[in-house]
TITOR-622058 format. One record per atom (N, C-alpha, C, O, CB): x, y, z; residue number from 1; atom name. Coordinates in Angstrom, 2 decimals. Glycine has a CB too. Layout:
TITOR-622058
+---------+---------+---------+-----+----+
:       u :       v :       w :   k :  a :
+---------+---------+---------+-----+----+
:       X :       Y :       Z : NUM : CA :
...
+---------+---------+---------+-----+----+
***
This chain:
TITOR-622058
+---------+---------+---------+-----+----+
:       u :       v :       w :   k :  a :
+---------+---------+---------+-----+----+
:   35.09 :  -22.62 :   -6.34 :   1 :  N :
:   34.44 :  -23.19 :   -5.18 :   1 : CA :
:   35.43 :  -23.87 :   -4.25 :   1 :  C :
:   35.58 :  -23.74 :   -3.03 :   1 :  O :
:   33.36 :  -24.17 :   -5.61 :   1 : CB :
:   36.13 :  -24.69 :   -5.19 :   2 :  N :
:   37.45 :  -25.24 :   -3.58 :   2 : CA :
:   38.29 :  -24.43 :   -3.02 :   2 :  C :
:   38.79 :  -24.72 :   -1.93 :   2 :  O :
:   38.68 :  -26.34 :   -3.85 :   2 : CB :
:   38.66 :  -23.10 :   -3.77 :   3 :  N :
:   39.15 :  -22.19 :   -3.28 :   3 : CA :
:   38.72 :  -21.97 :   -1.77 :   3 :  C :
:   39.29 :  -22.06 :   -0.68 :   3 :  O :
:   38.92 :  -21.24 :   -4.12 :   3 : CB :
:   37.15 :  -21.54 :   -2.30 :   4 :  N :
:   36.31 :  -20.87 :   -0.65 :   4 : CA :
:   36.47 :  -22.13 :    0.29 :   4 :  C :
:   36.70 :  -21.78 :    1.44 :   4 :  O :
:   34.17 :  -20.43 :   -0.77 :   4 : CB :
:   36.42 :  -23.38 :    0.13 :   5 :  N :
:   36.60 :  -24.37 :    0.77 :   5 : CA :
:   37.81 :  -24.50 :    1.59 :   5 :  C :
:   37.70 :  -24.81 :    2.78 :   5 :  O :
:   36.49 :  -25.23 :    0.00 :   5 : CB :
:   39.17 :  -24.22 :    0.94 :   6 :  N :
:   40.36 :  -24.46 :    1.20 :   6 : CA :
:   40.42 :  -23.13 :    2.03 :   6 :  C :
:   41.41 :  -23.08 :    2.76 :   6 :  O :
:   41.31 :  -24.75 :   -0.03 :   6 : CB :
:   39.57 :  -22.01 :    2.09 :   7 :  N :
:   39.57 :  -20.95 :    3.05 :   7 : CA :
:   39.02 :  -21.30 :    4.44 :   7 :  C :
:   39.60 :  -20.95 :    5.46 :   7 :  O :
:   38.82 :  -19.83 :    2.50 :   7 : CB :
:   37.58 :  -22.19 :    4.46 :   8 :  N :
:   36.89 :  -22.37 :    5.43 :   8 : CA :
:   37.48 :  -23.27 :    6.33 :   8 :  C :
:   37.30 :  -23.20 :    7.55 :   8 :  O :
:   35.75 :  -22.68 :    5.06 :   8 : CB :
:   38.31 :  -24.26 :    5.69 :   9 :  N :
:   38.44 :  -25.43 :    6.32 :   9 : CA :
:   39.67 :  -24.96 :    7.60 :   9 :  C :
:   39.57 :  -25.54 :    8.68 :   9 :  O :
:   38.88 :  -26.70 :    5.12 :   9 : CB :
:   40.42 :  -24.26 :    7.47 :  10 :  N :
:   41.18 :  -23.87 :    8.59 :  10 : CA :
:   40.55 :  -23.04 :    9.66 :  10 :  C :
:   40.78 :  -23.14 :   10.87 :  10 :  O :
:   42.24 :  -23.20 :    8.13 :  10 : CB :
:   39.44 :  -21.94 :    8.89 :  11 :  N :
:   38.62 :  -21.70 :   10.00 :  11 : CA :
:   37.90 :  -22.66 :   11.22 :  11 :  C :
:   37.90 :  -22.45 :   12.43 :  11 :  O :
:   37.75 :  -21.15 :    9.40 :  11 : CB :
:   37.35 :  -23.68 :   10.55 :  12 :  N :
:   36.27 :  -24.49 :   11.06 :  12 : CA :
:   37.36 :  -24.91 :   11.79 :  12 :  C :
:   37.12 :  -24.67 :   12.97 :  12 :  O :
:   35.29 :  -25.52 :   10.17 :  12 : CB :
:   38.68 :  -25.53 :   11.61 :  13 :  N :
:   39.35 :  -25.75 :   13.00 :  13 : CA :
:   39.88 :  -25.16 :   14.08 :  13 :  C :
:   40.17 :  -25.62 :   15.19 :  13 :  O :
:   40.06 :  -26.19 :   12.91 :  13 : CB :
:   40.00 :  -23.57 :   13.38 :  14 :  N :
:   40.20 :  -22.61 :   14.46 :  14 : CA :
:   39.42 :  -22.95 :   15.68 :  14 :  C :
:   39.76 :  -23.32 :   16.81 :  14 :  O :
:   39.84 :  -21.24 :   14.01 :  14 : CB :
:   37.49 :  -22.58 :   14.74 :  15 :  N :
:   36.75 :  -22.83 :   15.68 :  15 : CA :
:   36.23 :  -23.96 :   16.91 :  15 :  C :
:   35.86 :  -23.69 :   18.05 :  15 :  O :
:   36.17 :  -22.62 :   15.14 :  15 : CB :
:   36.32 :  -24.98 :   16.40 :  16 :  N :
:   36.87 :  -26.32 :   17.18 :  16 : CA :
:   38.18 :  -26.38 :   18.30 :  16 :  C :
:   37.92 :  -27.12 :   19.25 :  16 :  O :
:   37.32 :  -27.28 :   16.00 :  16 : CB :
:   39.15 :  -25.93 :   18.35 :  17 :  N :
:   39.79 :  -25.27 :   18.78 :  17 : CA :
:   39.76 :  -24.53 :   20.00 :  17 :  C :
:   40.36 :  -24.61 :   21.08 :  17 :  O :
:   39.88 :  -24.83 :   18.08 :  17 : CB :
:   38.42 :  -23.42 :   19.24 :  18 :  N :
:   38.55 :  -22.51 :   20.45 :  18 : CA :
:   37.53 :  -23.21 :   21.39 :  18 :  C :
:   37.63 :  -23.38 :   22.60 :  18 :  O :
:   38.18 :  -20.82 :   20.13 :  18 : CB :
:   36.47 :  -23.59 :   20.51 :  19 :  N :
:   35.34 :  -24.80 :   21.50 :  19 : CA :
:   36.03 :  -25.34 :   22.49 :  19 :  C :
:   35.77 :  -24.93 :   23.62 :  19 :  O :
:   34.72 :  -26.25 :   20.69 :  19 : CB :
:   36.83 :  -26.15 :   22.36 :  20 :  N :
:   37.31 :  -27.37 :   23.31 :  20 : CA :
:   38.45 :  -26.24 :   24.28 :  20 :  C :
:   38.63 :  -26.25 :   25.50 :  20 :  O :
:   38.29 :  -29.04 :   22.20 :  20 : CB :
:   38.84 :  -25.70 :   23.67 :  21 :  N :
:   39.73 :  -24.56 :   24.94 :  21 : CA :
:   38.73 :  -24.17 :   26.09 :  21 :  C :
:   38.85 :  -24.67 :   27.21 :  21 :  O :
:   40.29 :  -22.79 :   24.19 :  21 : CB :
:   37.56 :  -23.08 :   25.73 :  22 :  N :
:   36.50 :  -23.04 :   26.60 :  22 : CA :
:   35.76 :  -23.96 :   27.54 :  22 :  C :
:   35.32 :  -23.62 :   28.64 :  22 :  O :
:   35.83 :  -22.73 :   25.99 :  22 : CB :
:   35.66 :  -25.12 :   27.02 :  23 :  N :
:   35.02 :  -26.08 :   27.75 :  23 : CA :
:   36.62 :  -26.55 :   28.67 :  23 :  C :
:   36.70 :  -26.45 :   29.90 :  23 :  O :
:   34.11 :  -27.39 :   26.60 :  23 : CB :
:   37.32 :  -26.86 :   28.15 :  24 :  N :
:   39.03 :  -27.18 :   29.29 :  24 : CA :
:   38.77 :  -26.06 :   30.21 :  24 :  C :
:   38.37 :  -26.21 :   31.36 :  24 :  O :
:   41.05 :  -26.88 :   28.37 :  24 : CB :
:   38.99 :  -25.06 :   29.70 :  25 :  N :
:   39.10 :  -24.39 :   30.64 :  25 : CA :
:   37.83 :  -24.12 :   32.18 :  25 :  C :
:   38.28 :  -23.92 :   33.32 :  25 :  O :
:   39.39 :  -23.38 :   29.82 :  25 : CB :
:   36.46 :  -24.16 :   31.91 :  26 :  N :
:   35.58 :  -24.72 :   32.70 :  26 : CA :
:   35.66 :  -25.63 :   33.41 :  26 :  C :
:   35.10 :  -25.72 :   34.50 :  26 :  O :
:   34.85 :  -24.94 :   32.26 :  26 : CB :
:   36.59 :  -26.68 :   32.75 :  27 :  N :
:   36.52 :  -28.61 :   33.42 :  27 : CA :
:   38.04 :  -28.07 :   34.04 :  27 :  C :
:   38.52 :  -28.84 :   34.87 :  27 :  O :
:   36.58 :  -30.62 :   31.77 :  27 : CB :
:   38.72 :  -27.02 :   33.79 :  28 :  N :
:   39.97 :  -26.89 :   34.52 :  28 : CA :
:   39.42 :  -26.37 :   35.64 :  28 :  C :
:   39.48 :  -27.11 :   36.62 :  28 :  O :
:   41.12 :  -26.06 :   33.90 :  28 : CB :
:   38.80 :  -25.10 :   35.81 :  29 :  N :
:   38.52 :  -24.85 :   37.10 :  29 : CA :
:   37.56 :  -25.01 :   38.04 :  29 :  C :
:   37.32 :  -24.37 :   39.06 :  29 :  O :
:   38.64 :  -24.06 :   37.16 :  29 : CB :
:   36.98 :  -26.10 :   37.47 :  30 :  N :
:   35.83 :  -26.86 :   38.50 :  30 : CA :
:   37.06 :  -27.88 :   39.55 :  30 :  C :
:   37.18 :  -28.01 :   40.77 :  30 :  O :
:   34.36 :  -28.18 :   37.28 :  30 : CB :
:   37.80 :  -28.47 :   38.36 :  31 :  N :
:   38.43 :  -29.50 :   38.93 :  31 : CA :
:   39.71 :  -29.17 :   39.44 :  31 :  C :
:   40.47 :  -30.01 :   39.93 :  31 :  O :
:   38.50 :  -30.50 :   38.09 :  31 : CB :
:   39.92 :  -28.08 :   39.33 :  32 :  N :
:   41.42 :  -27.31 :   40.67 :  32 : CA :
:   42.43 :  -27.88 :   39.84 :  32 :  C :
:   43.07 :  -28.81 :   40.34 :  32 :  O :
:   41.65 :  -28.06 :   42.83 :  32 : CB :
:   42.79 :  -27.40 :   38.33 :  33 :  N :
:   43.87 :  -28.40 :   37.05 :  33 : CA :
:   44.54 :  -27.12 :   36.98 :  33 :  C :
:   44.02 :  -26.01 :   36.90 :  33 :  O :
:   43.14 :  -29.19 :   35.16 :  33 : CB :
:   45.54 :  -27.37 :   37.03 :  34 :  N :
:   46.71 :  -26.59 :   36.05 :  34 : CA :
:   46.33 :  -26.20 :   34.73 :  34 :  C :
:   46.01 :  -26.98 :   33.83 :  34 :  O :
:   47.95 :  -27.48 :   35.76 :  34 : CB :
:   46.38 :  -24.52 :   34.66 :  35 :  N :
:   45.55 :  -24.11 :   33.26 :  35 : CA :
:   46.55 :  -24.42 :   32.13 :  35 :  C :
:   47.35 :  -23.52 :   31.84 :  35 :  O :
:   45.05 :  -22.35 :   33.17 :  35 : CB :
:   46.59 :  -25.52 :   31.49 :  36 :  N :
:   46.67 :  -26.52 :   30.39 :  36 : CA :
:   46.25 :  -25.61 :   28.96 :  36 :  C :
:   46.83 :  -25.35 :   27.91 :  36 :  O :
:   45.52 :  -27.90 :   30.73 :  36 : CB :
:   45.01 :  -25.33 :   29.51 :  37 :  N :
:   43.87 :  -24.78 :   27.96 :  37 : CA :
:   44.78 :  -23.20 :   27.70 :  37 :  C :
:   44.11 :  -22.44 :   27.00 :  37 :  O :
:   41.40 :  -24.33 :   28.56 :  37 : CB :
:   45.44 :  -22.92 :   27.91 :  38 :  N :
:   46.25 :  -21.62 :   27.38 :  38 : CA :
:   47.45 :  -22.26 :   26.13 :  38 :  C :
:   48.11 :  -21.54 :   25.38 :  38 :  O :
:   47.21 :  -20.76 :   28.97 :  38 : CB :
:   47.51 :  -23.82 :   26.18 :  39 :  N :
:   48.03 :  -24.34 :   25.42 :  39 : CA :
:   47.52 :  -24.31 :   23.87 :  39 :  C :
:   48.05 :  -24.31 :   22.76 :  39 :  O :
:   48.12 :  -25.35 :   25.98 :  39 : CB :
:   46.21 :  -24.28 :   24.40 :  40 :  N :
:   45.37 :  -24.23 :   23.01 :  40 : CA :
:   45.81 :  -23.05 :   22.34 :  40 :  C :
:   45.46 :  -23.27 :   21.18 :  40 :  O :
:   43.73 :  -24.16 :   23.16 :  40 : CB :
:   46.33 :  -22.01 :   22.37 :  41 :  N :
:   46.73 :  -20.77 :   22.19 :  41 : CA :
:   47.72 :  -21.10 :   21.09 :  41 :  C :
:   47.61 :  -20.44 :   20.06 :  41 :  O :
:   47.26 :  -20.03 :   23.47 :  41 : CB :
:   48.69 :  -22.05 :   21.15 :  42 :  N :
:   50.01 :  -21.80 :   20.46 :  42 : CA :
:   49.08 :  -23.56 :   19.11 :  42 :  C :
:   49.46 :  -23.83 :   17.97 :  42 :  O :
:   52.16 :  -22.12 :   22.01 :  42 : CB :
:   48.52 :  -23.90 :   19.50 :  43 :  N :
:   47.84 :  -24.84 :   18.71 :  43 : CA :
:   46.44 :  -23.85 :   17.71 :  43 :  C :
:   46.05 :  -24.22 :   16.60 :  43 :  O :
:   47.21 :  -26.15 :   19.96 :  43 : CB :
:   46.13 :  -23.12 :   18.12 :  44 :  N :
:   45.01 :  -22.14 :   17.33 :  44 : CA :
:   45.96 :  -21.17 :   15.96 :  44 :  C :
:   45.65 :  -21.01 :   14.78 :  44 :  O :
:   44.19 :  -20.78 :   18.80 :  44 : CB :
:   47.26 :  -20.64 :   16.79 :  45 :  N :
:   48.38 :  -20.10 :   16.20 :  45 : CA :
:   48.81 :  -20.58 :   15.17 :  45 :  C :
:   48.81 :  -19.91 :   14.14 :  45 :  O :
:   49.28 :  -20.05 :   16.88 :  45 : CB :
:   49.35 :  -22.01 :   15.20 :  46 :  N :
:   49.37 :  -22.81 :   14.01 :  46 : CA :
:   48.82 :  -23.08 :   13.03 :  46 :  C :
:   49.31 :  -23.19 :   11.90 :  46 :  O :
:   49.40 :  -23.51 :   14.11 :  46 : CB :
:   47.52 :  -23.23 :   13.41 :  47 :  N :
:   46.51 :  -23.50 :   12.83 :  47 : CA :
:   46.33 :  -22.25 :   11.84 :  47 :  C :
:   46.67 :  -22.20 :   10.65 :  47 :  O :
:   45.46 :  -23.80 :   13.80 :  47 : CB :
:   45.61 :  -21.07 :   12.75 :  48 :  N :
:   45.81 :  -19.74 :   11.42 :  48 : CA :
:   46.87 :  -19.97 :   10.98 :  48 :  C :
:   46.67 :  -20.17 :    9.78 :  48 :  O :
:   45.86 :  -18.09 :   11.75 :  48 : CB :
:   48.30 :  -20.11 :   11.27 :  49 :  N :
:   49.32 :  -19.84 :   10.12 :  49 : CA :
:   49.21 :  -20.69 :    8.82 :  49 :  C :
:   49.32 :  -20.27 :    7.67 :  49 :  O :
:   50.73 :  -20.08 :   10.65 :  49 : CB :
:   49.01 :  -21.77 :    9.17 :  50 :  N :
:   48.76 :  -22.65 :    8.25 :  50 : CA :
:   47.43 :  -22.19 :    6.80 :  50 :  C :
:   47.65 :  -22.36 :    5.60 :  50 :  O :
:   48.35 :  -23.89 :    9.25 :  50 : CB :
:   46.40 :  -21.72 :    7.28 :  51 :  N :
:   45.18 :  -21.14 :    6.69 :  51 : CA :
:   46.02 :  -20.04 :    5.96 :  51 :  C :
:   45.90 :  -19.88 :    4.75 :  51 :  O :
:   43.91 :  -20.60 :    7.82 :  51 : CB :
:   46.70 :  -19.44 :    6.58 :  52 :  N :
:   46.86 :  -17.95 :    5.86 :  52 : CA :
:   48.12 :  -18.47 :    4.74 :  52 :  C :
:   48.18 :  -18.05 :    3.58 :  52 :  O :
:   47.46 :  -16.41 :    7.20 :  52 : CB :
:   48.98 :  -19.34 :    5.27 :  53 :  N :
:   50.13 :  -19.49 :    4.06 :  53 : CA :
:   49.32 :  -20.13 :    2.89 :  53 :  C :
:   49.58 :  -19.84 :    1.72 :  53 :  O :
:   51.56 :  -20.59 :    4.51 :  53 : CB :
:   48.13 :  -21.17 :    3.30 :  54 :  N :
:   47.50 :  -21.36 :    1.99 :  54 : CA :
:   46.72 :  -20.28 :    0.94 :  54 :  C :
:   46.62 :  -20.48 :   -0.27 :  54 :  O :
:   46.64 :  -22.26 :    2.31 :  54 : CB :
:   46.10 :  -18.92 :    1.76 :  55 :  N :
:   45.53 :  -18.26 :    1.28 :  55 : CA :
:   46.18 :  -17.85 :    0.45 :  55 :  C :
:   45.80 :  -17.81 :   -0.72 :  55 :  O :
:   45.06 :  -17.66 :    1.84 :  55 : CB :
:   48.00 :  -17.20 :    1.09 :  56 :  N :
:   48.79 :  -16.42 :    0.57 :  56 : CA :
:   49.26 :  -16.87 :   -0.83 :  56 :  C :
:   49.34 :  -16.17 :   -1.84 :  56 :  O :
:   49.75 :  -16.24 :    1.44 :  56 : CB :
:   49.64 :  -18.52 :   -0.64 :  57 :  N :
:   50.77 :  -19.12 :   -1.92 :  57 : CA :
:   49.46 :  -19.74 :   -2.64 :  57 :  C :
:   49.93 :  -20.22 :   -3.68 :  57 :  O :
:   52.34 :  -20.57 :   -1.40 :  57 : CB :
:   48.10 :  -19.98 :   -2.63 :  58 :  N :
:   47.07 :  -20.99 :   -3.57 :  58 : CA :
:   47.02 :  -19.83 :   -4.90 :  58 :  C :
:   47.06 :  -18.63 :   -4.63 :  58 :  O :
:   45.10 :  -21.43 :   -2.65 :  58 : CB :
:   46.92 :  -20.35 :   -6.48 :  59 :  N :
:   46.50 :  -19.75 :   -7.29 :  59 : CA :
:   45.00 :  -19.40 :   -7.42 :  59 :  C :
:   44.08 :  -19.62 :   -6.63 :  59 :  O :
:   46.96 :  -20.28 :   -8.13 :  59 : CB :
:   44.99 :  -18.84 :   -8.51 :  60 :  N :
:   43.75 :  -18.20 :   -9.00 :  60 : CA :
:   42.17 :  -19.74 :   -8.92 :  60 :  C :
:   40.96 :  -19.89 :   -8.73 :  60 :  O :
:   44.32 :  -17.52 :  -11.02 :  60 : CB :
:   43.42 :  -20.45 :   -9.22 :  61 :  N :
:   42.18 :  -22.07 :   -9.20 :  61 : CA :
:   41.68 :  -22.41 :   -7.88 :  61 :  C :
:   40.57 :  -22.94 :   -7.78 :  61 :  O :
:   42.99 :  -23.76 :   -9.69 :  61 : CB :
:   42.38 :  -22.16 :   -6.89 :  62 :  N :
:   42.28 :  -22.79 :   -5.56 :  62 : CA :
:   43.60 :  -23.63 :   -5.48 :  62 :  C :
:   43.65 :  -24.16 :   -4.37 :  62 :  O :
:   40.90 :  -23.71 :   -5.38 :  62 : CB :
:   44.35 :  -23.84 :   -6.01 :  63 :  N :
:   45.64 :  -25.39 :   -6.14 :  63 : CA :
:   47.02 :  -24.38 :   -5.55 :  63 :  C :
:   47.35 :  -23.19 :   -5.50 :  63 :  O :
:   46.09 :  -26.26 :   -8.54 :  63 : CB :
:   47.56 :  -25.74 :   -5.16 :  64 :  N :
:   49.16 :  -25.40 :   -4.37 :  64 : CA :
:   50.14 :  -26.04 :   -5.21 :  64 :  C :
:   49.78 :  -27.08 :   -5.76 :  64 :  O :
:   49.42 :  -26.10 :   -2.67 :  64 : CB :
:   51.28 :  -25.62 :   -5.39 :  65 :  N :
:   52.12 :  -26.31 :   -5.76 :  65 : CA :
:   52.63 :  -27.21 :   -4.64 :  65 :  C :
:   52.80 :  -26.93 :   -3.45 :  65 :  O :
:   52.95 :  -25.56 :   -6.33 :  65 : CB :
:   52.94 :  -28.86 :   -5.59 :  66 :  N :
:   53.36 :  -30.00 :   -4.28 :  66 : CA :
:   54.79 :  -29.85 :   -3.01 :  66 :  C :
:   55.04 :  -30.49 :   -1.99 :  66 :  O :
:   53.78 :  -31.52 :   -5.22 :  66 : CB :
:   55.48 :  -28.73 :   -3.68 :  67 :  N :
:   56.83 :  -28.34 :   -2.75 :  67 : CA :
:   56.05 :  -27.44 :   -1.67 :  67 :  C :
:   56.17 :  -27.57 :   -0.46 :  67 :  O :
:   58.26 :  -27.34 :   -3.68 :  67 : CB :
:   55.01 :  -26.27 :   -2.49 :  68 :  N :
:   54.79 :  -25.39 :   -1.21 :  68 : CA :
:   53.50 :  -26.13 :    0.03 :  68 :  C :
:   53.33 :  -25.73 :    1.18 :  68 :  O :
:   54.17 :  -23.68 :   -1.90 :  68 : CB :
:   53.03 :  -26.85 :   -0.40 :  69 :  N :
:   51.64 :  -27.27 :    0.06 :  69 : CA :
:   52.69 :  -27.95 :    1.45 :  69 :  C :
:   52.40 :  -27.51 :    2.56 :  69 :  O :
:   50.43 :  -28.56 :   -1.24 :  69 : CB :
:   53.67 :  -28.82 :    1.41 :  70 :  N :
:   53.79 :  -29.14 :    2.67 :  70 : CA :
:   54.42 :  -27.92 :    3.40 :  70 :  C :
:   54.48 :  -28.09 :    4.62 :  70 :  O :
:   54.57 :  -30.40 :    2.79 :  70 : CB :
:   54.81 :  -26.95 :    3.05 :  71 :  N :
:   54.95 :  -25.85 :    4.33 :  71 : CA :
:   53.24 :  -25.19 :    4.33 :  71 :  C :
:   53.29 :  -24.39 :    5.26 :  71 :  O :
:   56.45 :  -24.30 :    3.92 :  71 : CB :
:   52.48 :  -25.15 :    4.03 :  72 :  N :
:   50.69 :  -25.14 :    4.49 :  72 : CA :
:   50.27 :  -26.23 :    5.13 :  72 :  C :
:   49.31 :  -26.10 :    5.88 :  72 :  O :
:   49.61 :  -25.11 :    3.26 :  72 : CB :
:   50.90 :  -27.58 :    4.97 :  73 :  N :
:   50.29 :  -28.59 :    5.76 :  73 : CA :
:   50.76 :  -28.82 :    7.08 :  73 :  C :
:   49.97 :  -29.08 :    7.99 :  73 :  O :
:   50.36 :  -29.74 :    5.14 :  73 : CB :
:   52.43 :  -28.72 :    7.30 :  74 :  N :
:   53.07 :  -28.57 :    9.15 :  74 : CA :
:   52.78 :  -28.37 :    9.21 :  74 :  C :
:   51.83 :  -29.15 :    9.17 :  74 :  O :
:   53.80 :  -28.26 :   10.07 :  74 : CB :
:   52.22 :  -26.83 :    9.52 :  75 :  N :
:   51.65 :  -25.80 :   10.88 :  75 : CA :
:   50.00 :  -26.92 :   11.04 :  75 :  C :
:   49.52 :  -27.36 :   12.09 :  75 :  O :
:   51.23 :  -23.35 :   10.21 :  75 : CB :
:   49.75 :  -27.01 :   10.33 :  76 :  N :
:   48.07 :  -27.22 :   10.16 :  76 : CA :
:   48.39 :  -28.81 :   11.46 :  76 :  C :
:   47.90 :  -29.18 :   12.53 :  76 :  O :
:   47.27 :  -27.73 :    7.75 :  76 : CB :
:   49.03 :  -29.10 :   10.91 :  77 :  N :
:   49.50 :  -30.82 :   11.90 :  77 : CA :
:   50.62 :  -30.69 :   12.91 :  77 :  C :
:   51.22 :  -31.73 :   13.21 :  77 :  O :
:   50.23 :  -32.23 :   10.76 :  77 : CB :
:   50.99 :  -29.52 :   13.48 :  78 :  N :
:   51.39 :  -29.00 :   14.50 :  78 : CA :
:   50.15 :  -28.68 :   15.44 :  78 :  C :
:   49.87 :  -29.12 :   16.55 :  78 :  O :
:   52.18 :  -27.92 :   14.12 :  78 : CB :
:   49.45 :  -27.67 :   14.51 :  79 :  N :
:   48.70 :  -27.20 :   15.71 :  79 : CA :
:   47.53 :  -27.84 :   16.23 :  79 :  C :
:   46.98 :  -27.52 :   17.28 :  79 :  O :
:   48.30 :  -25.99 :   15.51 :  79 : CB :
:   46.96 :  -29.31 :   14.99 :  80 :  N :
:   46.07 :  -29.91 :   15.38 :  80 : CA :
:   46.84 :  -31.06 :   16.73 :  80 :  C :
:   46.71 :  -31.06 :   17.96 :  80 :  O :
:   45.35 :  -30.51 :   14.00 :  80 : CB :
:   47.42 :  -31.69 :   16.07 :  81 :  N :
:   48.45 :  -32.59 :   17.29 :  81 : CA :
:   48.65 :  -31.84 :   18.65 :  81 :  C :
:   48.42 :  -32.54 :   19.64 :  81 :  O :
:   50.16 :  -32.83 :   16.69 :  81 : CB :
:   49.19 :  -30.04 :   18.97 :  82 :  N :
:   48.89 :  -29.66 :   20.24 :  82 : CA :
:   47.58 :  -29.77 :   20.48 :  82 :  C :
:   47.53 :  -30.01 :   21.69 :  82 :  O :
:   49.29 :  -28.46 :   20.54 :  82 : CB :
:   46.08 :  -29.72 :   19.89 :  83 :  N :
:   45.56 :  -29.55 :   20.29 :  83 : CA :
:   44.71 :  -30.57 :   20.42 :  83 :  C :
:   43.63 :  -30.28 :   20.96 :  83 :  O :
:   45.48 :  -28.75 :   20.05 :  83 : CB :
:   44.93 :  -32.09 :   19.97 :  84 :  N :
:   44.63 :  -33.15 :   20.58 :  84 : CA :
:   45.80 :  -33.88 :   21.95 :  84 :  C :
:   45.62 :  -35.00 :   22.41 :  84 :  O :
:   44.42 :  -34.01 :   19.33 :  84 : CB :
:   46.80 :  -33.07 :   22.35 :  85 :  N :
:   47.60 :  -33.40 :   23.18 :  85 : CA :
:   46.85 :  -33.09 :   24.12 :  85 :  C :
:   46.84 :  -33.93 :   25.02 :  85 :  O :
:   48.79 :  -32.94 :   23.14 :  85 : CB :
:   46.16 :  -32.16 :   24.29 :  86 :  N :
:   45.87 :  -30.63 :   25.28 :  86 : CA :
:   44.45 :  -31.30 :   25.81 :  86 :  C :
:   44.19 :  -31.12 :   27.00 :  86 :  O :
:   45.62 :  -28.68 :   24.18 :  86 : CB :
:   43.49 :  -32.05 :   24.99 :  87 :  N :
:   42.19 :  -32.44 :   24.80 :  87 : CA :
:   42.35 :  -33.60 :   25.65 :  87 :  C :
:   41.73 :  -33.80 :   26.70 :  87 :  O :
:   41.68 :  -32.66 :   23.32 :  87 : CB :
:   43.30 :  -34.42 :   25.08 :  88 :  N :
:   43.70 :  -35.95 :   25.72 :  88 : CA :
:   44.18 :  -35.96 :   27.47 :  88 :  C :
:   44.15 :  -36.89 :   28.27 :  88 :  O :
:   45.22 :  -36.58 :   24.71 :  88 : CB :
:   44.49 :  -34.88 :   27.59 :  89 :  N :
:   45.24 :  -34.38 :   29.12 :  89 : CA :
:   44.28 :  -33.85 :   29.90 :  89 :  C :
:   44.44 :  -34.21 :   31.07 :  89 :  O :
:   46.43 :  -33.18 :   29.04 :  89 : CB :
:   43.04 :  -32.90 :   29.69 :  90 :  N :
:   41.81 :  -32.68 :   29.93 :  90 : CA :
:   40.47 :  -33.64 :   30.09 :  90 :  C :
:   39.68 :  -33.61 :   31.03 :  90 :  O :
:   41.68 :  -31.95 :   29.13 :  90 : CB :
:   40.43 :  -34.55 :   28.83 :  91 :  N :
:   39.70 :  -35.56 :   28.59 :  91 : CA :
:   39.23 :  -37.21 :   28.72 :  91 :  C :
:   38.21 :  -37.90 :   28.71 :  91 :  O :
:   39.83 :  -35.35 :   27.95 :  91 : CB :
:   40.97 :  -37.36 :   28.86 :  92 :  N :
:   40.93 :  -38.56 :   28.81 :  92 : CA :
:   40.38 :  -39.20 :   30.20 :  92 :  C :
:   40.62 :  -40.41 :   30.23 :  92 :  O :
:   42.21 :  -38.95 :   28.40 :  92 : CB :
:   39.78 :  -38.79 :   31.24 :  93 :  N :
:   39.10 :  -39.48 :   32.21 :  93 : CA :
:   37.85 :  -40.23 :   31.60 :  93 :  C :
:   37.57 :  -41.41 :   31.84 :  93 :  O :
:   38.71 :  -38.52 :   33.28 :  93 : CB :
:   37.35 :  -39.62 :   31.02 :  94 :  N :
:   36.01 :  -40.12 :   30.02 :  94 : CA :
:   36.10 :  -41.15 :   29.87 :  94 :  C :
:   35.15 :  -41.92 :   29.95 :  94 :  O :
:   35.74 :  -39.67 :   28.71 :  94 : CB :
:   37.48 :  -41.53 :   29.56 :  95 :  N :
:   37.93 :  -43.38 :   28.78 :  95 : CA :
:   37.40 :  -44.37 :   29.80 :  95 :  C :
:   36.64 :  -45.33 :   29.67 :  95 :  O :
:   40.03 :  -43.86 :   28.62 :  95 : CB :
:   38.19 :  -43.74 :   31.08 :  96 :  N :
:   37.89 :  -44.60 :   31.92 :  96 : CA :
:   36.99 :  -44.52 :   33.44 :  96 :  C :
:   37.21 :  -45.06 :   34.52 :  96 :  O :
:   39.00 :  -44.96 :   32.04 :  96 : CB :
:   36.24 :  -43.90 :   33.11 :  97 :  N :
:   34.90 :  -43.55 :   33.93 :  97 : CA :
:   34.31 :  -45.30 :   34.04 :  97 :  C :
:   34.44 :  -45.72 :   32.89 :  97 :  O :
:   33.61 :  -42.21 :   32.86 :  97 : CB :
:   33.92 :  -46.06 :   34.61 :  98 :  N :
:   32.86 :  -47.02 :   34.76 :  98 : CA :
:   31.64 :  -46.54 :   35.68 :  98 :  C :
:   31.55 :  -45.78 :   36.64 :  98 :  O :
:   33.48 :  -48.29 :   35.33 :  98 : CB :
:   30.79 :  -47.26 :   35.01 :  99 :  N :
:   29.28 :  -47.04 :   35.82 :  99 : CA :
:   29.28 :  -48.14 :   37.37 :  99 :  C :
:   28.30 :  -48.16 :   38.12 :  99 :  O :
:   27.70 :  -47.69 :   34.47 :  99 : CB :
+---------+---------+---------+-----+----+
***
C-alpha cells in the first residue's frame, strides 16, 4: 500500500502544478504579464523526475535506501520551490489587496 502511495504522491503534485500554471496563465493574460507560467514547465519536469527515480530505485516493499532517497527528494524540492517561486510572482497581489 505505501508503495501505491509513494507513486501517487508525485502525481498529485504534478497535478497541482499544472492547476496553478493554467490559472497563471489566465491571470497572465488578462493582466498584460510576461508569460512567467511556462516556468511551471521546468518545475512539473522535476517533479516527474523525482516520481520516476523513486519508482525506478524503491524495492519490492515500497522503501528507499537513505543514500538513494535524497537523489528522489532534490528534484521533488527543486521543482516544488520553482513552482512556489512562479505562484508567489503571479499571486502575491492577494497579500496585499485591502478592502
Amino acid at each position: 500500500m505505501t508503495h501505491l502511495l509513494a507513486v501517487i504522491a508525485p502525481l498529485s503534485l504534478v497535478i497541482v502544478l499544472l492547476g496553478l500554471m493554467m490559472l497563471s496563465r489566465r491571470l497572465g493574460s488578462v493582466s498584460k504579464r510576461r508569460p512567467l507560467y511556462r516556468i511551471y514547465y521546468i518545475g512539473i519536469t522535476f517533479v516527474t523526475l523525482g516520481g520516476l527515480l523513486r519508482i525506478l530505485w524503491m524495492d519490492s516493499s515500497g522503501r528507499l535506501d537513505a543514500g538513494i532517497a535524497l537523489f528522489h527528494d532534490f528534484p521533488l524540492f527543486l521543482g516544488l520551490l520553482i513552482g512556489v517561486v512562479v505562484a508567489w510572482r503571479y499571486w502575491a497581489w492577494l497579500l496585499t489587496e485591502r478592502d
